[in-house]
DODRENBA-834989 format. One record per residue: residue in three letters; x, y, z negated of N, C-alpha, C, CB in turn. Coordinates in pm, whole numbers, padded with zeros to 5 digits, always signed. Atoms other than C-alpha are relative to their C-alpha. Glycine has a CB too. Example, Ala and Ser with C-alpha at 12.3 -4.5 7.8 and 13.67 -1.06 7.14 Angstrom:
BEGIN
ALA+00089-00119+00000+01230-00450-00780+00090+00120+00000-00099+00003-00125
SER-00082-00119+00006+01367-00106-00714-00077+00109-00073+00041+00046+00142
//
This chain:
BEGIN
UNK+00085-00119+00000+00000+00000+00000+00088+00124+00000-00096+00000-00123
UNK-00075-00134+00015+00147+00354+00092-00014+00108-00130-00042+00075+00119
UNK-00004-00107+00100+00201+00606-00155-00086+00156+00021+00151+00027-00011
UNK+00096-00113-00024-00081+00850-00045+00017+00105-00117-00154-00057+00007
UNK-00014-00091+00065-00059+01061-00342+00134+00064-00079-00081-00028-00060
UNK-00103-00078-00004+00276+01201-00348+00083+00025+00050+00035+00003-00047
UNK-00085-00118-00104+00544+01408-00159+00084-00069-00006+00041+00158-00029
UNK-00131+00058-00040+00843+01210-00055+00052+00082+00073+00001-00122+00064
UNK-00119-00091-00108+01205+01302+00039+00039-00125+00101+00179+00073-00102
UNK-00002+00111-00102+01351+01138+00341+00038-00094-00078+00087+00011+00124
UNK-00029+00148+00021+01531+00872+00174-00079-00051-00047+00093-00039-00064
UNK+00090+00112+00039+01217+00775+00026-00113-00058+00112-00078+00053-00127
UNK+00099+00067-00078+01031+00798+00329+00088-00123+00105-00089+00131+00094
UNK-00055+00165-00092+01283+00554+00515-00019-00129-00089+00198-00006+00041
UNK+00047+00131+00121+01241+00329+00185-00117-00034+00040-00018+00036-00170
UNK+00188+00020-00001+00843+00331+00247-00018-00063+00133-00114+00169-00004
UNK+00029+00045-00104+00843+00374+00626+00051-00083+00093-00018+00067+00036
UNK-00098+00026-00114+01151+00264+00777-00028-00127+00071+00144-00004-00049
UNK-00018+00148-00079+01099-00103+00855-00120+00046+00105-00037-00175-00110
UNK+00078+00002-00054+00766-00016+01016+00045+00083+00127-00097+00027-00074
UNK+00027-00096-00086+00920+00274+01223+00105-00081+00079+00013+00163-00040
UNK-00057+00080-00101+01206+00031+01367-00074-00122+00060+00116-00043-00050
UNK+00066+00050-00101+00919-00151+01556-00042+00060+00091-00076-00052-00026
UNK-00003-00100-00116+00904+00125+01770+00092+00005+00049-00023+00116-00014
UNK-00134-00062-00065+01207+00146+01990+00002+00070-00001+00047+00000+00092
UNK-00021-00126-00023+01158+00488+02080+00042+00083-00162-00141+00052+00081
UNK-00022-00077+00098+01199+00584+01691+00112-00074-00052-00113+00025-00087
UNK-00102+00087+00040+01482+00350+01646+00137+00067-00061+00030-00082+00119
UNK-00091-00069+00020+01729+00614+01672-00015+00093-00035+00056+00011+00063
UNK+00045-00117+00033+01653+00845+01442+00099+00100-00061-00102-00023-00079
UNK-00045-00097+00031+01787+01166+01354+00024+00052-00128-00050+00055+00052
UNK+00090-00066+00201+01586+01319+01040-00189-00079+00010-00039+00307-00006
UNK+00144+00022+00001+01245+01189+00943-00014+00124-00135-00055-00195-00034
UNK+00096-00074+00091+00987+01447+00743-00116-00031+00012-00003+00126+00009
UNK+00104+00035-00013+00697+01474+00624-00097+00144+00008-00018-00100-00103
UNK+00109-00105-00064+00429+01679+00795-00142+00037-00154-00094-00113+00183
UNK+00124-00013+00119+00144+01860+00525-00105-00004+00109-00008+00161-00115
UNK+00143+00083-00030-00210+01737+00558-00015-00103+00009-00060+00014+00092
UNK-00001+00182+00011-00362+01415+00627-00061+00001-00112+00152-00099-00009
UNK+00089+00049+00077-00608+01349+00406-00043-00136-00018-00083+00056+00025
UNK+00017+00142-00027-00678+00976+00555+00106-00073+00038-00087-00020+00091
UNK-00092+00026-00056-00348+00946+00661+00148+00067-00043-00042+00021+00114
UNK-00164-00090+00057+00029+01027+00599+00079+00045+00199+00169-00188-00139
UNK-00080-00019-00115+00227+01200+00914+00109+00028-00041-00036+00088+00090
UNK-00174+00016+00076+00609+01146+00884+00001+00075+00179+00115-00233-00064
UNK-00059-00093-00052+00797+01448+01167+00143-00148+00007+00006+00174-00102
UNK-00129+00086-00052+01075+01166+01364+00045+00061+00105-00022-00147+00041
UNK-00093-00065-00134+01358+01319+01543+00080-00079+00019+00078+00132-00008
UNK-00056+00122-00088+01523+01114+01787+00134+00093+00075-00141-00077+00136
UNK-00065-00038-00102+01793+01168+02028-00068+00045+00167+00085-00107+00000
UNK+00083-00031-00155+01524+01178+02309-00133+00076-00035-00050-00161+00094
UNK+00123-00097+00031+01256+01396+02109-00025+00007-00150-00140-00053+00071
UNK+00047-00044+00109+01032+01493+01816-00117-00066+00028+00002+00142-00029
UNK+00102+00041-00023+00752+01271+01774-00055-00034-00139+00010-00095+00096
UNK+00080+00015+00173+00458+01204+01431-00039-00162+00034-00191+00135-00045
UNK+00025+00131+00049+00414+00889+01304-00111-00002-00122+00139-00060-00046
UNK+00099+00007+00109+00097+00860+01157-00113-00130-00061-00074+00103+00040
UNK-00031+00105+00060+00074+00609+00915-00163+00027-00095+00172+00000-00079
UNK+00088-00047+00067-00301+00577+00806-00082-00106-00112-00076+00059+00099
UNK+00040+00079+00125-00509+00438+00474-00059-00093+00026-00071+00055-00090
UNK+00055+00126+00002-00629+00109+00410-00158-00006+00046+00021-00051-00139
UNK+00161-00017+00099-00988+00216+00302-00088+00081+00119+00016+00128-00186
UNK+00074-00089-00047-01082+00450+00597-00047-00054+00043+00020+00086+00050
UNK+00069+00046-00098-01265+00239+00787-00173+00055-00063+00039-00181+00020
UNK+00197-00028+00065-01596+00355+00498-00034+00136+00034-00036-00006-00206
UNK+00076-00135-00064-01546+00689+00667+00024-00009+00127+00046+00146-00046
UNK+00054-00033-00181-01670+00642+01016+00168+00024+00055-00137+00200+00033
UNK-00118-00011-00087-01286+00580+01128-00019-00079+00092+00124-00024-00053
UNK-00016+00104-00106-01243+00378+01403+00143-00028+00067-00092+00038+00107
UNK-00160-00026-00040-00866+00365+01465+00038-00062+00136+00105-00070-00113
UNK+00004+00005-00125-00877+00210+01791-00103+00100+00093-00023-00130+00014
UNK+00024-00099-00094-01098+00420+01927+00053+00166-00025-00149-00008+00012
UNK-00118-00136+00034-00840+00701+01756+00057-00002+00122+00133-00016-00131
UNK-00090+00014-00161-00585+00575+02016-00067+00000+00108+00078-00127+00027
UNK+00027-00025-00127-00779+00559+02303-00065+00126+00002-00074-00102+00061
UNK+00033-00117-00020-00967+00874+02253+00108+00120+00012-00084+00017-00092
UNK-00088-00085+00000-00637+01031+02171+00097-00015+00148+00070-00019-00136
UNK-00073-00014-00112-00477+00949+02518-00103+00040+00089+00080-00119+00041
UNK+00098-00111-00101-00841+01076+02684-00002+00143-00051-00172-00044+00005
UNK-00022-00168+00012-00754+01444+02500+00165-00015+00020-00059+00089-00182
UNK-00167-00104-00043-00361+01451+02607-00068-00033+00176+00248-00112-00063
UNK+00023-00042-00120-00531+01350+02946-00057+00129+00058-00059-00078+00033
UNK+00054-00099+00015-00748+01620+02917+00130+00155-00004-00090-00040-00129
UNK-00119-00077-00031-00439+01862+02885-00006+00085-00147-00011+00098+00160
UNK-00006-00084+00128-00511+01971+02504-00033-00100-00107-00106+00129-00003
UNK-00055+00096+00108-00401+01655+02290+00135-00046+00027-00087-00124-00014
UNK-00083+00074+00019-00108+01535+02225+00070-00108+00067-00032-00024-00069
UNK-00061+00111-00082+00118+01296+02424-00024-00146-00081+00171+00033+00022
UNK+00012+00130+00097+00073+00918+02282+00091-00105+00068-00167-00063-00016
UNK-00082+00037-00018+00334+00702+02280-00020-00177-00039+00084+00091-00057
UNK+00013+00095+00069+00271+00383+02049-00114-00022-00091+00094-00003-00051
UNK+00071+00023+00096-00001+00228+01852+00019-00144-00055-00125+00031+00038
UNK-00035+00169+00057+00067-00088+01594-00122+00023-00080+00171-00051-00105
UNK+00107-00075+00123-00264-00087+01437-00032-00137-00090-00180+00083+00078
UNK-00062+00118+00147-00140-00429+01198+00024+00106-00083+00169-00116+00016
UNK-00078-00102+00092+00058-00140+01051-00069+00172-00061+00137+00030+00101
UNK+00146-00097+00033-00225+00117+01077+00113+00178+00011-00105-00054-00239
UNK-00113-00079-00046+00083+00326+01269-00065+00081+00145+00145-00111+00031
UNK-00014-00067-00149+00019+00570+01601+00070+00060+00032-00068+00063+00044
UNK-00134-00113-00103+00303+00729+01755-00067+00129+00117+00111-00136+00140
UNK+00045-00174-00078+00220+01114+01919+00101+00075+00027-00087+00110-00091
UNK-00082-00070-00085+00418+01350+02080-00016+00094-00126-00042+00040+00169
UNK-00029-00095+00061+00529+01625+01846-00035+00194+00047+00131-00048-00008
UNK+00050-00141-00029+00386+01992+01913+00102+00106-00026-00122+00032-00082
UNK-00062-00145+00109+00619+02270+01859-00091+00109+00009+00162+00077+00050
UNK+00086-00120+00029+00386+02572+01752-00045-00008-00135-00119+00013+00093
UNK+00034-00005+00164+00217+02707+01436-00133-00032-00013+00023+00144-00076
UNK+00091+00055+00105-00034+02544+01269-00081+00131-00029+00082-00069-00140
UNK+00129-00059+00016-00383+02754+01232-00031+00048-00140-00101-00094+00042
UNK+00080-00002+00094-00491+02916+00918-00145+00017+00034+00044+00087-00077
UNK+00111-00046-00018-00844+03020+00892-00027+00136+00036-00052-00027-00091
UNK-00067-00133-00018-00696+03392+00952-00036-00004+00131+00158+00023-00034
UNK-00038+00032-00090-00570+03250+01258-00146-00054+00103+00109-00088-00044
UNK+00097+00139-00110-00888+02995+01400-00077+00232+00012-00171-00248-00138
UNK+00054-00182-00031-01093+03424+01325+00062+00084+00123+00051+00108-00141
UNK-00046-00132-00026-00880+03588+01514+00060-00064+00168+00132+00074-00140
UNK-00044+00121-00134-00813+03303+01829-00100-00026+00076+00045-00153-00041
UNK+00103+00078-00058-01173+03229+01883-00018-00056+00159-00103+00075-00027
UNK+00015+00003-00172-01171+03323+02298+00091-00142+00063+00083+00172+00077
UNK-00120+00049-00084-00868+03127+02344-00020-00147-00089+00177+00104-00012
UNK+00080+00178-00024-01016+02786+02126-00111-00021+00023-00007-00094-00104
UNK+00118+00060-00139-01332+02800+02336+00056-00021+00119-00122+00103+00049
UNK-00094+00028-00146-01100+02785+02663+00064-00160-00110+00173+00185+00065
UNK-00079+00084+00040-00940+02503+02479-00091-00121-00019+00076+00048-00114
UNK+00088+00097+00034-01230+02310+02332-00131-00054+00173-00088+00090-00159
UNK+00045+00094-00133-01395+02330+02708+00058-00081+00050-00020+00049+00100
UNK-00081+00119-00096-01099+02165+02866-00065-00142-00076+00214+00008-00015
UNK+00017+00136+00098-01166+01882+02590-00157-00010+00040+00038+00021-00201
UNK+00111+00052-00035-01523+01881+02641-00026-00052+00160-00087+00097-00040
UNK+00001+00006-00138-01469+01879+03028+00089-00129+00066+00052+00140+00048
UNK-00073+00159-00027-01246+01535+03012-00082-00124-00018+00122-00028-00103
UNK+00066+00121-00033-01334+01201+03065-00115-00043-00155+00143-00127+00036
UNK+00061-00008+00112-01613+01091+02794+00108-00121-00086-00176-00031+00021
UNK-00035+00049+00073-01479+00929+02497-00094-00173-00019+00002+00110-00094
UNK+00047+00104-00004-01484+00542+02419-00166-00050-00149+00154-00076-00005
UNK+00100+00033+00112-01750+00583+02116-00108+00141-00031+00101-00043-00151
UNK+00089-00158+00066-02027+00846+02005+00020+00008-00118-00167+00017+00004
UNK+00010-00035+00092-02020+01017+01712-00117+00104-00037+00104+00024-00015
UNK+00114-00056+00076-02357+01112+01528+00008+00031-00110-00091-00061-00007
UNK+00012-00021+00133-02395+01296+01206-00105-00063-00039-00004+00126-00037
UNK+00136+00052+00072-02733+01209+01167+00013-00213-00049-00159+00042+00157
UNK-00076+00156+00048-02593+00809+01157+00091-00012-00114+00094-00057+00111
UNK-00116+00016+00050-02250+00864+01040-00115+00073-00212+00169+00130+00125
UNK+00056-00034+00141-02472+01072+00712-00079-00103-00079-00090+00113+00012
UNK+00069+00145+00058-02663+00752+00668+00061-00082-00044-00064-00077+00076
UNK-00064+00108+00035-02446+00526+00655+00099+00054-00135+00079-00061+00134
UNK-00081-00055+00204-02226+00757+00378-00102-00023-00093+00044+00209-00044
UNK+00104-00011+00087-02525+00784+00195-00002-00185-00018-00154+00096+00072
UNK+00016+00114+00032-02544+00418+00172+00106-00102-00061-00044-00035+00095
UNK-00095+00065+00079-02195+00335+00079-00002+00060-00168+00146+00024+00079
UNK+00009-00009+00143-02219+00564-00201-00079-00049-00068-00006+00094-00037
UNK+00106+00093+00075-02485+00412-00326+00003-00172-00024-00124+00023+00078
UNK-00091+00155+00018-02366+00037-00282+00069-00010-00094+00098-00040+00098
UNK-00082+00046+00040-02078+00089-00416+00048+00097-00145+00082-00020+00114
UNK+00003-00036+00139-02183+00298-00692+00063+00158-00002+00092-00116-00092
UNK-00109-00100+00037-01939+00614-00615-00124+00154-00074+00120+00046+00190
UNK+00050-00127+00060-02085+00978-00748-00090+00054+00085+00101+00098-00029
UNK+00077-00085-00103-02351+01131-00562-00036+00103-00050-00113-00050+00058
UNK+00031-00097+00093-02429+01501-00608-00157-00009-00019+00051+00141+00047
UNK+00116+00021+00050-02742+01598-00812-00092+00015+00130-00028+00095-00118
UNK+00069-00014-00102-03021+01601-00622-00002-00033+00126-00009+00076+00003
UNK-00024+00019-00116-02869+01496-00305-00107+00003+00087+00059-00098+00008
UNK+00068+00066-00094-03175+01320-00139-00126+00041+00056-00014-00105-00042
UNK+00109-00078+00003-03400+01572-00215+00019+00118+00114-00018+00051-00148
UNK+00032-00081-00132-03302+01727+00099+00022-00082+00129+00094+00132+00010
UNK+00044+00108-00094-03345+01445+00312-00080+00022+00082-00046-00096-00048
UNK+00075+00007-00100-03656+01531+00445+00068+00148+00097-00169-00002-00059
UNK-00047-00088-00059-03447+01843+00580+00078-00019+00158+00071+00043-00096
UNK-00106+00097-00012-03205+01609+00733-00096-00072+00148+00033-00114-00171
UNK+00123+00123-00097-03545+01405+00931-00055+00172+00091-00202-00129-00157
UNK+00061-00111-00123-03685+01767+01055+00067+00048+00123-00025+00130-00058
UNK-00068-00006-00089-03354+01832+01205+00052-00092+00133+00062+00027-00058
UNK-00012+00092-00098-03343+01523+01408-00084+00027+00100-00017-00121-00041
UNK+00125-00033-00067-03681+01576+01525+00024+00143+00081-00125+00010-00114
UNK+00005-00111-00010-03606+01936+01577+00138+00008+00154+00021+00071-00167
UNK-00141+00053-00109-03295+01833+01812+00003-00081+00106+00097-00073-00062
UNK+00057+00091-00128-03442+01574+01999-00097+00080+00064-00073-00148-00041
UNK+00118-00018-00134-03677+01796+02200+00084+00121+00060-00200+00051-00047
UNK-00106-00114-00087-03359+02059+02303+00124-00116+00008+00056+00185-00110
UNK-00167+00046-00028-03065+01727+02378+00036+00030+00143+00032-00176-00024
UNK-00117-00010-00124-02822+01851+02638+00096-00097+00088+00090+00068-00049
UNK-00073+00111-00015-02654+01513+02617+00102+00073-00059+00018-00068+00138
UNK-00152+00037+00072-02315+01423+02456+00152+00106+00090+00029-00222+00037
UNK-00180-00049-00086-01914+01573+02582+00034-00094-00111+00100+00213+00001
UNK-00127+00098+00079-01597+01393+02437+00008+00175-00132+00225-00055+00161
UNK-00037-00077+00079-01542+01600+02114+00122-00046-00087-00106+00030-00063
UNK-00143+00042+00097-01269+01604+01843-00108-00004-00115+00165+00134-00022
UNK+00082-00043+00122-01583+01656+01568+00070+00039-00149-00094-00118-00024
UNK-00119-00036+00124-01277+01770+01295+00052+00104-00007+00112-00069-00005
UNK-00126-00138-00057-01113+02096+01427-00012+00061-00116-00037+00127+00150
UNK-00063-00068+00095-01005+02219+01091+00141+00102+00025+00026-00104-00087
UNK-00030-00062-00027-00833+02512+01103+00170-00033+00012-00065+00078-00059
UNK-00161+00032-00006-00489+02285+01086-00004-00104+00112+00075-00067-00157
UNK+00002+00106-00141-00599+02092+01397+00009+00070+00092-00121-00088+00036
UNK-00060-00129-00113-00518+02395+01588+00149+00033+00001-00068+00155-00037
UNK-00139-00036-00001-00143+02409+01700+00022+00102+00152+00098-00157-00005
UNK+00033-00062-00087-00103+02714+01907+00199+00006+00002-00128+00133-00026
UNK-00129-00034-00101+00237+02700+02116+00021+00154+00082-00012-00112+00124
UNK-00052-00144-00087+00228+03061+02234-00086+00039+00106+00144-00015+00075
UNK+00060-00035-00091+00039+03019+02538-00150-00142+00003+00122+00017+00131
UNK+00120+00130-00006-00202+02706+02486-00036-00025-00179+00088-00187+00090
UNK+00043+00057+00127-00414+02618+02183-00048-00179+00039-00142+00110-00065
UNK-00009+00193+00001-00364+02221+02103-00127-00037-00097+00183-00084-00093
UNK+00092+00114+00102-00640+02008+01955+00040-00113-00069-00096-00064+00066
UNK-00047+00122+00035-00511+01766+01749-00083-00081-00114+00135+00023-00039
UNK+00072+00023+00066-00644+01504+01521-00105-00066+00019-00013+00070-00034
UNK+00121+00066-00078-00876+01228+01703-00059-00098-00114+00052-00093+00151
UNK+00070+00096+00153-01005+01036+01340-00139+00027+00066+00023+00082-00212
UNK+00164-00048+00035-01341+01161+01398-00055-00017+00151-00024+00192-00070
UNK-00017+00004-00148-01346+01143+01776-00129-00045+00062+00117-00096+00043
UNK+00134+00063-00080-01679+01078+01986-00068+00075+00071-00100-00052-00077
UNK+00086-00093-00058-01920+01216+02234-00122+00058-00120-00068-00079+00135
UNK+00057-00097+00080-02120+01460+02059-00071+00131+00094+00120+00048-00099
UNK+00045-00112-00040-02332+01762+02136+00100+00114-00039-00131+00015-00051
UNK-00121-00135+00000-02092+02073+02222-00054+00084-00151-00021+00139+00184
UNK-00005-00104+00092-02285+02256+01931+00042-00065-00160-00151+00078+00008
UNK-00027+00051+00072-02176+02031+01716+00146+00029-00108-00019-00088+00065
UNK-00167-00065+00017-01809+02118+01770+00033+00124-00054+00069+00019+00128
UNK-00020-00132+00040-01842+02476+01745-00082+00028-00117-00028+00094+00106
UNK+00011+00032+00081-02043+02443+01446+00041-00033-00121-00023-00027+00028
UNK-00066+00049+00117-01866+02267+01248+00167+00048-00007-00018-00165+00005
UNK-00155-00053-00014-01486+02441+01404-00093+00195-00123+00084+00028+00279
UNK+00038-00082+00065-01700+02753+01236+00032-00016-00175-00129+00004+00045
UNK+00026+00002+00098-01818+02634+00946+00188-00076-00103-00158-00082+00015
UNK-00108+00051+00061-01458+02456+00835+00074+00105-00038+00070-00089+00073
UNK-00083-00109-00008-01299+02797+00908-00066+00109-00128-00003+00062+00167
UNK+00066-00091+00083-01527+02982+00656-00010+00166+00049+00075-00014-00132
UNK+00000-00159-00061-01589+03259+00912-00132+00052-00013+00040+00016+00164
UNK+00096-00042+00032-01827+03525+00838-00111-00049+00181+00040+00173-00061
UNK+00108+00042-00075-02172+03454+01070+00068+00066+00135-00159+00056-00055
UNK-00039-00072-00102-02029+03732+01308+00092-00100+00098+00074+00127-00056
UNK-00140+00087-00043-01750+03466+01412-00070-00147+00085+00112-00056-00178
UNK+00063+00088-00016-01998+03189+01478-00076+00069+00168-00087-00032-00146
UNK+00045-00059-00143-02158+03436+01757+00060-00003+00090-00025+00108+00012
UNK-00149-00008-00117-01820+03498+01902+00079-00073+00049+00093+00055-00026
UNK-00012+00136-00055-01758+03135+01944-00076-00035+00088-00011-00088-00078
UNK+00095+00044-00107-02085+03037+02105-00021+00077+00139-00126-00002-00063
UNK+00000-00112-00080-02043+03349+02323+00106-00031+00065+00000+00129-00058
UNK-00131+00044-00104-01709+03261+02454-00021-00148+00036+00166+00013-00078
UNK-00002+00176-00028-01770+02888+02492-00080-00009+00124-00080-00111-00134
UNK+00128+00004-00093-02088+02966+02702-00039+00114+00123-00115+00007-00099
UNK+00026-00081-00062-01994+03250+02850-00065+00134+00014-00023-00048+00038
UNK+00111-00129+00029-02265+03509+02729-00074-00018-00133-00125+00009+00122
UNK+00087+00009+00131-02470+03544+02412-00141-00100+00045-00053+00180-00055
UNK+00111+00034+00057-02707+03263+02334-00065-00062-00099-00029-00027+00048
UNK+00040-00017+00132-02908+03256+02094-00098-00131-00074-00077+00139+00006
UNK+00027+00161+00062-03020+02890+02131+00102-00071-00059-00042-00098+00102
UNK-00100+00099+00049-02700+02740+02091+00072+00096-00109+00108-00065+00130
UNK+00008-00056+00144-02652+02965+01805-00021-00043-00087-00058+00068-00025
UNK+00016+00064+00176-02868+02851+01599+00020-00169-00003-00191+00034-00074
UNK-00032+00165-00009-02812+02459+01717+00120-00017-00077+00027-00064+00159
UNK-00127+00047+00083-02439+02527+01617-00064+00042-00122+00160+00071+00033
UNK+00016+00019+00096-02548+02644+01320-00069-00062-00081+00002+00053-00011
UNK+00068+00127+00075-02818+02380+01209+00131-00111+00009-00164-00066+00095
UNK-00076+00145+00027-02530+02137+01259+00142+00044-00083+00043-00091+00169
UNK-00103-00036+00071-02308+02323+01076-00024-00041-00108+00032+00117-00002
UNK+00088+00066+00095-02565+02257+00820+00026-00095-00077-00089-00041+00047
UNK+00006+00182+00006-02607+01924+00873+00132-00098-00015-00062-00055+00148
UNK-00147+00035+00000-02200+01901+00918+00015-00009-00145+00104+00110+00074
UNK-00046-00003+00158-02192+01989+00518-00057-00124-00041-00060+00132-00100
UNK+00036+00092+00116-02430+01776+00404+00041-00151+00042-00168+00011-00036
UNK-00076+00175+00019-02262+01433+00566+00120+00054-00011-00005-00138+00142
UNK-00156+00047+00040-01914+01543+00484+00012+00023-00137+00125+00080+00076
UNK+00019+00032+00158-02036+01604+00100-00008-00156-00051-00141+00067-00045
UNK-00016+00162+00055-02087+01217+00119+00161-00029+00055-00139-00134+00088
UNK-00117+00066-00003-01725+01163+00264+00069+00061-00097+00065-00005+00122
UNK-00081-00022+00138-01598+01374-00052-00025-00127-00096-00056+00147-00084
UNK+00070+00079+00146-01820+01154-00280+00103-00110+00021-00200-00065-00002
UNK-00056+00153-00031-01656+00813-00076+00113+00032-00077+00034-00060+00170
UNK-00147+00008+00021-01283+00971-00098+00035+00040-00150+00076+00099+00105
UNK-00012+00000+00165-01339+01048-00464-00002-00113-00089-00099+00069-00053
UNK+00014+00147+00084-01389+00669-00513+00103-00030+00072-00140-00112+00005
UNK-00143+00101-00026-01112+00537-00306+00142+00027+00006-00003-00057+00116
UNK-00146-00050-00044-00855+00779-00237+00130-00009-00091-00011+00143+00029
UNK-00152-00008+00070-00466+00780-00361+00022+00152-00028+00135-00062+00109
UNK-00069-00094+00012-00441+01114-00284-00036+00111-00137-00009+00052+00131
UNK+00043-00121+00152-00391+01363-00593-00034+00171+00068+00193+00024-00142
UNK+00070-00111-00037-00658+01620-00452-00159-00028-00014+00044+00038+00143
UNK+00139-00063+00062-01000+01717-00573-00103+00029+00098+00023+00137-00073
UNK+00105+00010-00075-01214+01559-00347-00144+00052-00017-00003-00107+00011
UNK+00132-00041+00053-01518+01601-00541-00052+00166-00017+00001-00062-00135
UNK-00007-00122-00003-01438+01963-00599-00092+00061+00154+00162+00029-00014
UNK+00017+00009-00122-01437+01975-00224-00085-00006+00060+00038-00056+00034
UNK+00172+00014-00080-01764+01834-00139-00091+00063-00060-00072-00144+00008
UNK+00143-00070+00077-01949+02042-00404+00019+00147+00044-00007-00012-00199
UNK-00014-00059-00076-01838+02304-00230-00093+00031+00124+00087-00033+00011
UNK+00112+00045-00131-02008+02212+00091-00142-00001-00066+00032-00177+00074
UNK+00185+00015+00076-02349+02122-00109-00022+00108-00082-00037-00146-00117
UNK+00046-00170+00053-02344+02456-00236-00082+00049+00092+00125+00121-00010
UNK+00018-00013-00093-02377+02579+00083-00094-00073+00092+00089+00006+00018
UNK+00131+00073-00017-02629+02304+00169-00112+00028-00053+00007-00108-00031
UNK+00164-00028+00101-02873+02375-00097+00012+00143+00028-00012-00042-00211
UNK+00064-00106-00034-02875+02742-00029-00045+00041+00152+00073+00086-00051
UNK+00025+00033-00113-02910+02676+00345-00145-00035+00034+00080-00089+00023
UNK+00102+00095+00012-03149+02389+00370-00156+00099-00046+00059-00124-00128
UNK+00132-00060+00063-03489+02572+00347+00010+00147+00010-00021-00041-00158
UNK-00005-00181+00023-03402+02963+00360-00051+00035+00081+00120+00087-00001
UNK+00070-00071-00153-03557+03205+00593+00112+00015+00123-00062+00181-00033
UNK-00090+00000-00091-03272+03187+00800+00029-00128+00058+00103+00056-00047
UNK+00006+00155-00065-03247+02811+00854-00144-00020+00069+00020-00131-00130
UNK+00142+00044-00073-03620+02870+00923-00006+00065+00153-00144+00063-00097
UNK-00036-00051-00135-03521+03129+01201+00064-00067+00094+00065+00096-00006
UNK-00068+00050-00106-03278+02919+01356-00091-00133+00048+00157-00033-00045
UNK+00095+00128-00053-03526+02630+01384-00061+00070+00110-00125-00068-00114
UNK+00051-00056-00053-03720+02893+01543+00016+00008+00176+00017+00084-00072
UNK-00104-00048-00124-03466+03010+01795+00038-00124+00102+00156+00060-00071
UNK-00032+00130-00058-03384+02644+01904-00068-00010+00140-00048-00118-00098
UNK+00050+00029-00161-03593+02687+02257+00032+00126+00027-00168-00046+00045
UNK-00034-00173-00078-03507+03058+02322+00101-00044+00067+00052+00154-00102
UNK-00140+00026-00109-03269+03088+02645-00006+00112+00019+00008-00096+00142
//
């Protein structure tokens, strides 16, 4: 079992990783290994070679109870470097629960940064929506079910009240099925550190979550992760689409919604299984803040509203 919850120096990460990373030829000859911050489901170790810079990302036992799919990681992740805004892919051992990626040089996204970029990751997130479709869908309205059902199985913490906005949860389905656009290949994750901007191109990185999805899904939830005021949410759907509208407005934002309240159940899960020393639970009550004052307001009632306006 990896050491998910704490910071290694190299010599400990060749202690941990090394045997695994000399089944890669290409990392055989290594330089320096580091370790990359983030990763929440996963550890990324920074391998410099004589022939490059490539991440080795080395991921947890346990994710499979959050809607991972690690083969369809790797293949979705070589349909976004086809696409021309993922990552090169090199190797996958998935015995070892290892993928080999091409290394990015650029800086890493704050939430400053995703505010102040928007034009230039809607040009980015079309290319990705505009590539080949992805080998799996990804539904919240599923993927929230099925959390909801592990926590409850398996006993982990659910917040108060949770379920009591369920029927919120059933209007929005309903409410969605009579405006579907159909699916694109999405990244459904773009946290404001899944943005590596090289200077002249913003990178998507980060295919865990990976599936066709409704575009407002993406921008939605690349919003709502970023904690940008509402104004920012306009100026996404506006560049993505070209012009102000005020349907896919409020669509991204019902699923921004709907984005909180199933990734409040993947806090609850990673608060029962995780290694890592971080404050999952914190995390998702966070989000269900923001759910329960949502869920029901005159403004969630407007955007229901708005949902056929063109």
């Amino acid at each position: 079992m990896y050491p998910f919850g704490m910071s290694l120096s190299a010599n400990e990460l060749e202690q941990t990783f090394g045997a695994m990373l000399e089944k890669v030829p290409r990392l055989r000859n290594r330089v320096s290994v580091s370790e990359l911050s983030g990763g929440l489901t996963n550890r990324n170790i920074k391998v410099v070679t004589e022939d490059g810079a490539f991440v080795a990302r080395f991921s947890s036992n346990e994710s499979n109870l959050l809607a991972i799919d690690r083969l369809a990681e790797y293949k979705n992740s070589i349909l976004a470097a086809s696409a021309g805004v993922g990552a090169p892919v090199y190797d996958f051992l998935p015995e070892d629960g290892l993928l080999v990626i091409g290394f990015l040089d650029g800086r890493t996204y704050s939430s400053v940064d995703v505010g102040n970029n928007l034009s230039r990751i809607a040009q980015s997130v079309q290319q990705l929506h505009a590539g080949q479709p992805f080998v799996r869908d990804f539904d919240m309205f599923e993927v929230q079910k099925s959390y909801l059902k592990i926590v409850k199985d398996r006993k982990f913490r659910l917040p108060p009240e949770y379920e009591k906005y369920q029927s919120f949860r059933d209007d929005l389905l309903a409410a969605f099925s009579q405006s579907d656009d159909g699916k694109v290949p999405c990244n459904n994750d773009l946290l404001p550190a899944n943005f590596i901007d090289d200077g002249s191109k913003v990178w998507l990185i980060d295919y865990e979550y990976s599936g066709n999805n409704d575009a407002c899904f993406e921008l939605g939830n690349i919003w709502s992760e970023s904690g940008l005021p509402i104004e920012g949410l306009e100026e996404l759907v506006s560049a993505y689409y070209g012009q102000a509208r005020p349907d896919k407005f409020a669509r991204a934002w019902l699923f921004s919604v709907l984005a909180k309240y199933g990734w409040t159940l993947w806090a609850s899960i990673q608060d029962g299984i995780s290694e890592l020393e971080f404050d999952f639970w914190e995390w998702g009550m966070k989000k269900y803040e923001d759910v329960q004052r949502d869920f029901g307001s005159a403004f969630y009632k407007a955007q229901i509203a708005n949902l056929n306006i063109s």
